[in-house]
C-alpha positions in Angstrom: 41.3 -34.1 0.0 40.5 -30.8 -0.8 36.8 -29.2 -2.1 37.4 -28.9 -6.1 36.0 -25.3 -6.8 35.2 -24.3 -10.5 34.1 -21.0 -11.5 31.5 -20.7 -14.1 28.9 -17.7 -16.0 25.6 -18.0 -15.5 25.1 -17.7 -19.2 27.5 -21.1 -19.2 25.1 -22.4 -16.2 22.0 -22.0 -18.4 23.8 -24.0 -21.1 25.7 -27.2 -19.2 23.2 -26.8 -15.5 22.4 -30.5 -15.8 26.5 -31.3 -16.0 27.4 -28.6 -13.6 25.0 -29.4 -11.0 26.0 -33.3 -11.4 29.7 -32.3 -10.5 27.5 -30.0 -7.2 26.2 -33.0 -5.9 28.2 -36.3 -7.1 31.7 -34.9 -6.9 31.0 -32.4 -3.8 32.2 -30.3 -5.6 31.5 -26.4 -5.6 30.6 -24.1 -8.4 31.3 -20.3 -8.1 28.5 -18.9 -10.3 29.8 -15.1 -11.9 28.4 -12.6 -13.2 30.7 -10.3 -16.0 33.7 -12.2 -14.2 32.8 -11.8 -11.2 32.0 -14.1 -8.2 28.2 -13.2 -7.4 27.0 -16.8 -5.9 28.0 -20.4 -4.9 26.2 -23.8 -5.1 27.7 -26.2 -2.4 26.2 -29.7 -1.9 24.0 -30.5 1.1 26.9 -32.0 2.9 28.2 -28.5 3.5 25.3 -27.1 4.3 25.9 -28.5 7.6 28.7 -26.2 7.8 27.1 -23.5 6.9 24.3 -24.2 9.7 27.1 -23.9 12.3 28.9 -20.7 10.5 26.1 -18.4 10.2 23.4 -20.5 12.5 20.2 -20.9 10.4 19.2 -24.7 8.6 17.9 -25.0 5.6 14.2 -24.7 6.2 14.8 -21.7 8.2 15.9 -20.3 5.1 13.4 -21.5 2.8 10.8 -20.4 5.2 12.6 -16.6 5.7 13.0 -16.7 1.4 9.2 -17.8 1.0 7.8 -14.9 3.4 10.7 -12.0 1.8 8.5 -13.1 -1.9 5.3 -12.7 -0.9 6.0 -9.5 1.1 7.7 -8.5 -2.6 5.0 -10.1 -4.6 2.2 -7.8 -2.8 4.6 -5.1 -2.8 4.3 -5.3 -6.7 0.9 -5.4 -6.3 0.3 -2.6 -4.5 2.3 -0.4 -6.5 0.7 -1.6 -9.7 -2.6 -0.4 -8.4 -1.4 2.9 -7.1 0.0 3.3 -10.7 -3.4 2.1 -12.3 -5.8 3.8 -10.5 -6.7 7.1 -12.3 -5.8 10.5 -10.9 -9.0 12.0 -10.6 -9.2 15.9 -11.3 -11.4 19.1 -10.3 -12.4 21.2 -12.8 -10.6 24.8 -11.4 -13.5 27.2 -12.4 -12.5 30.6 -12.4 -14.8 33.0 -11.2 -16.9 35.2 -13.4 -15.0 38.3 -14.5 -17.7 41.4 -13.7 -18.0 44.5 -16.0 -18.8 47.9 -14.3 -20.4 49.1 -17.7 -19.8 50.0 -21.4 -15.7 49.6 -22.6 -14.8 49.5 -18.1 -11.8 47.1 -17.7 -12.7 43.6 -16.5 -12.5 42.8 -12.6 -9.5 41.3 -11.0 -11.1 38.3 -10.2 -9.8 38.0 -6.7 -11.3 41.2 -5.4 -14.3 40.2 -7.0 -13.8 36.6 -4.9 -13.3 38.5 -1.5 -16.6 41.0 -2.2 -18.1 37.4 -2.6 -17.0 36.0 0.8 -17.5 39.2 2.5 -21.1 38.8 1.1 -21.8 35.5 2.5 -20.8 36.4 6.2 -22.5 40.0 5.8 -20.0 42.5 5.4 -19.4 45.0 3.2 
């Protein structure tokens, strides 16, 4: 006899699980889960998850175990990132340099060349 297959929303699974899952596991049946009419997932009954040990060769705590370490790698992932994003970007207050006057009504300094007669200064040159 033949493996009945139906095909069912997820909004539909959320409504009838406990009648779907009854025909999973009672029936052997298996239910084709989909997602705007289309197949996304399956739930098969244990029995066939023997199967699918031999077709893709990995049991079921295998699985768990792999699915168990993938969420906490995610979960500190989350973590991580919500502290990068948290923690406050700390600024310098850009100063600019003092603009010098050479006397009454003279046009203000370019404050670079003033900034290079500074440097100059500290190592002694003129």
């Amino acid at each position: 006899m033949a493996t009945e297959i139906r095909q069912i929303s997820f909004s539909d699974l959320r409504r009838h699980g406990r009648h779907e899952l009854k025909f999973v596991y009672e029936e052997m049946g298996h239910l084709w889960l989909t997602f705007h009419g289309k197949p996304r997932a399956v739930i098969i009954p244990m029995r066939d998850e023997a199967i699918l040990h031999k077709a893709i060769g990995l049991n079921v705590q295998e699985a768990l175990h792999r699915a168990q370490i993938d969420h906490s790698r995610m979960v500190s992932a989350i973590e991580a990132r919500g502290t990068w994003r948290s923690t406050p970007v700390i600024t310098h207050e850009r100063g600019y340099p003092p603009l010098g006057h050479t006397g009454k009504g003279a046009a203000d300094v370019d404050p670079r060349v003033l900034r290079a007669q500074e440097i100059a200064a500290m190592y002694g040159e003129d």
